[in-house]
C-alpha positions in Angstrom: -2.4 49.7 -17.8 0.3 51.9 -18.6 1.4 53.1 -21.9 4.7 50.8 -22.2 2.3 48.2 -21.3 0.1 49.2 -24.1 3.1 49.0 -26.3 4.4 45.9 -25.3 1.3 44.1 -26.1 1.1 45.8 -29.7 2.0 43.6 -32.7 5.2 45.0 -34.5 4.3 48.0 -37.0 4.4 46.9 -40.8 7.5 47.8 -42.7 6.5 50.3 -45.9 6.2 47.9 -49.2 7.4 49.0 -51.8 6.0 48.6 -55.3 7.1 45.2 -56.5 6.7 44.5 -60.6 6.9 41.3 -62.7 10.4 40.8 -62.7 12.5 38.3 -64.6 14.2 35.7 -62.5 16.0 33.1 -64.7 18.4 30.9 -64.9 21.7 32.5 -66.0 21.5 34.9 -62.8 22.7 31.7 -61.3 25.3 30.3 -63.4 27.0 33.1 -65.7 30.1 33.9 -65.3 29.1 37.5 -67.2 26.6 38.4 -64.6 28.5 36.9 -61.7 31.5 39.5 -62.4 28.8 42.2 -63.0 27.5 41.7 -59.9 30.2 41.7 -57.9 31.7 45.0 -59.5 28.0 46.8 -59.3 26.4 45.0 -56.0 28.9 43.4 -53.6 31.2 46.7 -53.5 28.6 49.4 -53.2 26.7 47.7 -49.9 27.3 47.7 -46.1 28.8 43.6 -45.4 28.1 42.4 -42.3 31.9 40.8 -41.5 33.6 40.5 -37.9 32.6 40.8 -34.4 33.6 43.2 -31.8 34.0 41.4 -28.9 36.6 39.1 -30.9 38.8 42.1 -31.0 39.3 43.0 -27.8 42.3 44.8 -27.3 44.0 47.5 -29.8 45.8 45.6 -32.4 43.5 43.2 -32.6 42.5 41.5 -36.1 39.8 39.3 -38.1 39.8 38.5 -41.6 37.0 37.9 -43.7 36.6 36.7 -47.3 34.4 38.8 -49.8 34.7 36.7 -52.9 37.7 37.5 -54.8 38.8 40.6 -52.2 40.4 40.0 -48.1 39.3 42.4 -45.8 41.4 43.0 -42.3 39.6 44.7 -39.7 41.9 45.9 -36.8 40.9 47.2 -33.5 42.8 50.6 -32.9 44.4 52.3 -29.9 41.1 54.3 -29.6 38.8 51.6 -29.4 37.8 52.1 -32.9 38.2 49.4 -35.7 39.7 50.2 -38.8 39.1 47.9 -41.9 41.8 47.8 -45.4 42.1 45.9 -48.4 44.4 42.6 -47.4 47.2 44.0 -49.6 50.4 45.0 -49.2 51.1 48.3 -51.6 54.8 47.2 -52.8 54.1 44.4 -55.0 50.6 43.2 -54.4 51.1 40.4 -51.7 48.6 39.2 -49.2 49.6 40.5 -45.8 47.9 37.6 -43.8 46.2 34.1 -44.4 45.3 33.1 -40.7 41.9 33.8 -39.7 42.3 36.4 -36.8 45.4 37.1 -34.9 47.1 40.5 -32.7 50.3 42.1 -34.2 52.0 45.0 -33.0 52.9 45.7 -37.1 51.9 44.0 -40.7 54.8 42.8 -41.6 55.0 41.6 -45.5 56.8 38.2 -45.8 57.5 39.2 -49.3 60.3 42.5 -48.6 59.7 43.0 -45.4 57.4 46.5 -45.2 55.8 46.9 -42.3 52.4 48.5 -41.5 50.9 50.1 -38.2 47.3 49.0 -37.2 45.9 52.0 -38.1 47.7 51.5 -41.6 50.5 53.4 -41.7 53.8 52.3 -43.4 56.5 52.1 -41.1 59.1 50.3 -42.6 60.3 49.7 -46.0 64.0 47.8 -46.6 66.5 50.3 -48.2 64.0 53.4 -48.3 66.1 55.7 -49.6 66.6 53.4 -53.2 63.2 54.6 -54.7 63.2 57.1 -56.9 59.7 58.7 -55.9 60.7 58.9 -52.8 61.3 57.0 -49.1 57.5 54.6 -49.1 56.8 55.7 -45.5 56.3 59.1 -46.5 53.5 58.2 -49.5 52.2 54.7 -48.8 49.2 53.2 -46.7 47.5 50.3 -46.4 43.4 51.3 -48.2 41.5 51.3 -46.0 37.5 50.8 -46.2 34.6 52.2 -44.9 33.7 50.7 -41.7 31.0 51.0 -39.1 29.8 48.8 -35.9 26.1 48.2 -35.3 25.0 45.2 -32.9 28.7 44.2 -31.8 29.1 43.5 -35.7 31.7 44.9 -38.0 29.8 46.2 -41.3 32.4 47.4 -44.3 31.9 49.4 -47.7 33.9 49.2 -50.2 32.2 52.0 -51.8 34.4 55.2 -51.4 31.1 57.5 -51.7 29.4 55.5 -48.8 26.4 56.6 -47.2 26.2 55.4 -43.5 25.1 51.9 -42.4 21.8 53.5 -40.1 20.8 54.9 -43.4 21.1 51.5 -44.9 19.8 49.4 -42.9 16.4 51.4 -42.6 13.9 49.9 -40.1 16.5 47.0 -39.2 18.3 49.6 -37.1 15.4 50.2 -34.7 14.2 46.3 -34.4 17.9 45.4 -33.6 18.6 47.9 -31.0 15.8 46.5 -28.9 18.1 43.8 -28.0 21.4 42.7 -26.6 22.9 41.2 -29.6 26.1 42.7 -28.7 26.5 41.0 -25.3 25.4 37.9 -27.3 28.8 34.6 -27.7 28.9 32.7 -30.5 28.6 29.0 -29.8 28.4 27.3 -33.0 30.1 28.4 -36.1 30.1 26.1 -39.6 31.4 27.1 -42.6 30.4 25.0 -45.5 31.4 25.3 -48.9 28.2 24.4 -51.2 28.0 23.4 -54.8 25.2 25.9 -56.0 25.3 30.1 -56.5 25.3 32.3 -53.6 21.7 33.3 -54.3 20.2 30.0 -54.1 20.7 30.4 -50.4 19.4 34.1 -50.1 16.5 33.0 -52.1 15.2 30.0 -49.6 15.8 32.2 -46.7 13.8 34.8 -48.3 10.6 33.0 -48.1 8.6 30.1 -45.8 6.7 28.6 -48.7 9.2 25.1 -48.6 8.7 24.8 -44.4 6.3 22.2 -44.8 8.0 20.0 -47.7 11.6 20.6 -46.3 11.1 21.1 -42.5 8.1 19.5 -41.2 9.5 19.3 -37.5 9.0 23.0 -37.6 4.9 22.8 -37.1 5.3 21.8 -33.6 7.0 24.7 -32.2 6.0 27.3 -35.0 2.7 28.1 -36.3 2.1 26.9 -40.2 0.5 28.8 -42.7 1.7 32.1 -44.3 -1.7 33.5 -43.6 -0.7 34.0 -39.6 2.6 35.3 -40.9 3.9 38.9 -41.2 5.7 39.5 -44.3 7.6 42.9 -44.2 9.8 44.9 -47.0 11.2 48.0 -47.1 13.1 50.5 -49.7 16.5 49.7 -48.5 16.1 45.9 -49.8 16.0 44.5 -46.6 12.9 42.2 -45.5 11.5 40.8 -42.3 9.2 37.7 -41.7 7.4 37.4 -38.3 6.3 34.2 -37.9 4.3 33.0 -34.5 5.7 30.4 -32.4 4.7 28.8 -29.1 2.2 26.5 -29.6 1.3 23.9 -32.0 0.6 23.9 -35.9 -3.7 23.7 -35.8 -3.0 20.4 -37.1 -1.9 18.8 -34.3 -4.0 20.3 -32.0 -5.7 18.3 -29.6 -2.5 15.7 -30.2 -0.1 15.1 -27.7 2.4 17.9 -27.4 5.7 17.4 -28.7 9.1 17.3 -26.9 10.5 20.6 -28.0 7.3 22.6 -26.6 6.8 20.9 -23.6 10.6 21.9 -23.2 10.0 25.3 -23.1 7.2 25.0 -21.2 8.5 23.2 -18.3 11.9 25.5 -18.4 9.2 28.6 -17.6 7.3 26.7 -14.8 4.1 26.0 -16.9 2.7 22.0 -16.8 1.6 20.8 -20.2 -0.8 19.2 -19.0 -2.8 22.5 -17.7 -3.4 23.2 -21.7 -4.3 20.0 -23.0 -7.6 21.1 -25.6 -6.5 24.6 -24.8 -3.3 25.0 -27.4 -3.8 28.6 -28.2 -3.3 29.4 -24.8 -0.3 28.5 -25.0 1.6 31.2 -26.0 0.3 34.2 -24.0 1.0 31.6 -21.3 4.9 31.5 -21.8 4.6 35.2 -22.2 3.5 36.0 -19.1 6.0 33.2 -17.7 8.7 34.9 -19.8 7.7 38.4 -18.0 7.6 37.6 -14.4 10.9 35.2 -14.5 12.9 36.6 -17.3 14.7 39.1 -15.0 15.3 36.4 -12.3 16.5 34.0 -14.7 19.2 37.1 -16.0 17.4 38.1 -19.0 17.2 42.2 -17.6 16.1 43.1 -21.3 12.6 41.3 -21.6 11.0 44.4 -20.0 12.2 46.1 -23.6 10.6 43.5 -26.2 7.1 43.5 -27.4 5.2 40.3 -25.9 5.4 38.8 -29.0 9.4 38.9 -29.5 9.5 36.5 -26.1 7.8 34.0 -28.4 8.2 34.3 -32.0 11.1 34.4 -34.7 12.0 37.6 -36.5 13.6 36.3 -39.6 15.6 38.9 -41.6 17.2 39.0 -44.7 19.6 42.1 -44.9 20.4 42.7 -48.9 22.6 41.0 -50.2 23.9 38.0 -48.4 22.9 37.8 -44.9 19.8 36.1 -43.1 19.1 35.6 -39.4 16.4 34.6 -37.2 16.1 36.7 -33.9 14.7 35.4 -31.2 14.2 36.6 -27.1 17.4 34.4 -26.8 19.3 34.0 -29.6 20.6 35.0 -33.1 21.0 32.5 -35.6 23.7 33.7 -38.1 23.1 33.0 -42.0 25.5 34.4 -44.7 26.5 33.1 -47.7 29.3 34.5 -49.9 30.2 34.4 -53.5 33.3 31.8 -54.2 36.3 33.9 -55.7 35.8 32.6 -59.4 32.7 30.1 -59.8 29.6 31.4 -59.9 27.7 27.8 -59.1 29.8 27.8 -55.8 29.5 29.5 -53.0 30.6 30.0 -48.7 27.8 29.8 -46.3 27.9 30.8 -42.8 25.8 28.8 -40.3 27.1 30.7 -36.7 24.7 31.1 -33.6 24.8 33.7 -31.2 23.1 33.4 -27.9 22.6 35.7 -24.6 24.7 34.2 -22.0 22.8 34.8 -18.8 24.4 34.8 -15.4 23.9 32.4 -13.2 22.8 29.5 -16.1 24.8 27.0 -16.8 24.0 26.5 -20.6 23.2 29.7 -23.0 19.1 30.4 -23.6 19.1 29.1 -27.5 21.0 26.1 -27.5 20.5 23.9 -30.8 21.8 20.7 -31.6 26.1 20.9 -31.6 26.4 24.1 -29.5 29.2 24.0 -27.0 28.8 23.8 -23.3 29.3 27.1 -21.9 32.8 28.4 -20.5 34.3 25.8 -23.9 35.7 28.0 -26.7 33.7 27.0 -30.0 35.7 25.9 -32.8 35.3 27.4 -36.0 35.0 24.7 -38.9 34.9 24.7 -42.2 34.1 22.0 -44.8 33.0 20.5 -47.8 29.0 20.0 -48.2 28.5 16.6 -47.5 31.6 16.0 -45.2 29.3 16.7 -41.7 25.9 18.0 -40.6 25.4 21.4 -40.3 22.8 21.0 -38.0 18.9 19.8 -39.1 17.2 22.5 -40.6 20.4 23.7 -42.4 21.0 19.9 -43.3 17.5 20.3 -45.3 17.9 23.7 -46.6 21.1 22.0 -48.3 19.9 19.4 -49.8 17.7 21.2 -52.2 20.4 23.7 -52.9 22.8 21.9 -55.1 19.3 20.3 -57.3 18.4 23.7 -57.9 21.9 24.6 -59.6 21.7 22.1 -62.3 17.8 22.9 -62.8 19.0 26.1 -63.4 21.8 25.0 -66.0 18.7 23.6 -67.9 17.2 24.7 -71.0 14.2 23.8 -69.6 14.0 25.9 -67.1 12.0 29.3 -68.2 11.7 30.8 -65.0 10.5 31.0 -61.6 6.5 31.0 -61.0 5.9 32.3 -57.7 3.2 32.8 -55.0 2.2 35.8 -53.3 4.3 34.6 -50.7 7.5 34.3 -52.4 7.1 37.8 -53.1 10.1 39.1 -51.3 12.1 37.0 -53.4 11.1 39.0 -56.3 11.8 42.0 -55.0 15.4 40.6 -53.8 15.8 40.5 -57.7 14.9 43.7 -58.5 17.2 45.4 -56.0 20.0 43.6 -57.4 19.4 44.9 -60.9 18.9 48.4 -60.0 22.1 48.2 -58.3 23.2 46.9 -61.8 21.8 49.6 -63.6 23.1 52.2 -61.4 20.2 54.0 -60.6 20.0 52.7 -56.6 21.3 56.3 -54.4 23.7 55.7 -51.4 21.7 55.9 -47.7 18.1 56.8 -47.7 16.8 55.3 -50.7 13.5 56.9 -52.5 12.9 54.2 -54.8 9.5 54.8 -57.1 7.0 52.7 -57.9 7.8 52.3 -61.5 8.9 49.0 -63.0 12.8 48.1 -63.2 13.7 47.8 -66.9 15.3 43.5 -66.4 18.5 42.6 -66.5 18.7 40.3 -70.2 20.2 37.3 -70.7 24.0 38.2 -70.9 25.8 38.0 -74.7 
């Protein structure tokens, strides 16, 4: 067997874990106005964002907007092929430059006087330019621009000045990314839900599987239950990764009849359910050797460059602070929730899903409940919680959320107790208040094992 093989059939390396101590987590993180504004000011503009995608800006002049609680960020394709980001601001007197969602200009043109702005943001009109006393506006104005990178057909932005690059940032992440095609990946779902509770709320479920079995019990027939079987990864950035298997039952239901969503994916890689009746655990090496000798046939030309086990399981990531996705052979389910602009119990979530588009097919590989036919553009909605499903699993996720935010009001509430396997929800804490403190250094972070003085309950 060759070496590739050899490394294909390896189990992904463990991330580095850093020292984790006994760190704080009450309730005011979640409803203070006091921290919320710290936060903001000492997390959410010192970080790379993960905002706008590539492929939606095709051509040069190209835009996208994106939200970052109380700040508008515009990120314009160039005449290069580069994309520029800015501050949605016009430098006269302040006003927004644009409110739609994406769009293609030739020039930024200010409803409010009329200056106008290159894509590359350059001033290159102002009404009556020779009437200001420091001098015509074209010759000393610009739109600010941001630091801004692309990884993974993504957009990522800084609004730190001293920025240190995103590779640097995002650590291991870089490496397990690249190994796929996320970039050639469409997005065929895209909800945008406005939720009663503190962006965190959301970055904490994600950050652990200890509520799959209360919350999502459906999940045990495709993925394996148990956080002994999973792999819990963290590194120094503040990122974290949970490998959890999939393919075959829950052990509880083995020798049961197999449910619909296996024997789906089964049959859709030639294997009869029937052959593995009393032989469950066979299961998943068996849709990994399908997954080998049809993928490329079926247009997946990438398969040859996955471990065995991406072809089955789910890579869940949460990159610090406000984005989560699960990665599968297929697919890339988007999660990212944003602070609202002034309440800190309220917040935007993001429940988008990418998937590889194969040729040939005529659906995309992932395709959950309310994704679009292929060759249909997907419309992007946004709501109120409560107004529509999301989709199942989000559905559930939800309806803890917004219970949570008034525990957390409570002067009852003391604090979280968690399990071992909550741990990475800890450490999410403790990367937010060294960030707070100050003492977190731009790119390669060399953070020691010594405790993090806690954040205190705000005056």
């Amino acid at each position: 067997m060759s070496s590739m093989m050899d490394w294909r059939n390896e189990a992904a390396p463990a991330w580095e874990r850093p020292h984790i101590g006994a760190h704080p987590i009450e309730g005011f993180r979640y409803t203070s106005p006091e921290f919320f504004h710290r936060e903001f000011e000492s997390v959410w503009t010192k970080v790379w964002l993960l905002l706008g995608r590539e492929a939606e800006m095709p051509e040069p002049g190209d835009w996208q907007r994106e939200e970052v609680g109380p700040e508008s960020i515009l990120m314009v394709r160039q005449v290069d092929g580069s994309i520029k980001a800015f501050y949605n601001v016009c430098q006269h007197r302040g006003n927004r430059l644009v409110f739609e969602e994406n769009g293609h200009v030739k020039r930024f043109v200010c409803k409010y006087h009329g200056w106008a702005y290159m894509p590359d943001g350059t001033l290159n009109f102002a009404q009556d330019s020779e009437d200001f006393p420091q001098g015509n506006p074209c010759d000393h104005v610009r739109l600010k621009e941001i630091a801004c990178e692309t990884f993974a057909g993504f957009v990522w932005v800084n609004m730190d000045p001293e920025a240190g690059t995103l590779k640097d940032y995002l650590g291991p992440v870089w490496e397990d990314w690249s190994m796929y095609p996320i970039d050639r990946m469409r997005r065929y779902l895209a909800y945008t839900v406005k939720v009663p509770c503190n962006w965190k709320v959301i970055q904490d479920n994600f950050n652990e599987s200890y509520h799959l079995r209360a919350v999502h019990p459906e999940a045990s027939v495709t993925i394996e239950e148990g956080y002994k079987d999973t792999q819990f990864d963290m590194c120094a950035e503040g990122h974290s990764r949970m490998i959890m298997h999939a393919g075959y039952p829950a052990r509880s239901l083995e020798g049961d009849k197999l449910r619909k969503p296996l024997m789906a994916l089964m049959e859709e890689w030639e294997l009869d359910p029937e052959d593995f009746r009393g032989k469950e655990r066979q299961i998943r090496p068996a849709i990994q050797q399908q997954k080998r000798k049809l993928g490329e046939a079926k247009g997946f030309d990438y398969f040859d460059d996955l471990r065995d086990e991406q072809l089955t399981d789910y890579y869940h990531y949460t990159i610090f602070p406000n984005f989560a996705v699960s990665v599968t052979n297929d697919g890339f389910h988007f999660l990212r929730s944003r602070p609202d602009p002034h309440d800190p119990e309220k917040c935007i979530f993001d429940n988008w899903h990418y998937a590889f588009d194969p040729e040939g097919e005529t659906r995309p590989a992932a395709t959950p409940a309310g994704m679009r036919e292929r060759g249909v553009d997907v419309p992007h909605e946004v709501f109120d919680y409560g107004d529509k499903s999301v989709g199942l699993g989000i559905d559930q996720d939800l309806s803890i959320t917004s219970g949570q935010q008034l525990g957390f009001r409570s002067r009852g509430f003391e604090g979280v107790y968690l399990s071992g396997q909550e741990a990475r929800i800890r450490r999410y804490h403790e990367v937010i208040d060294e960030y707070l403190q100050g003492i977190r250094p731009h790119g390669r972070l060399n953070v020691k094992p010594s405790p993090v003085r806690p954040i205190g309950t705000p005056k």
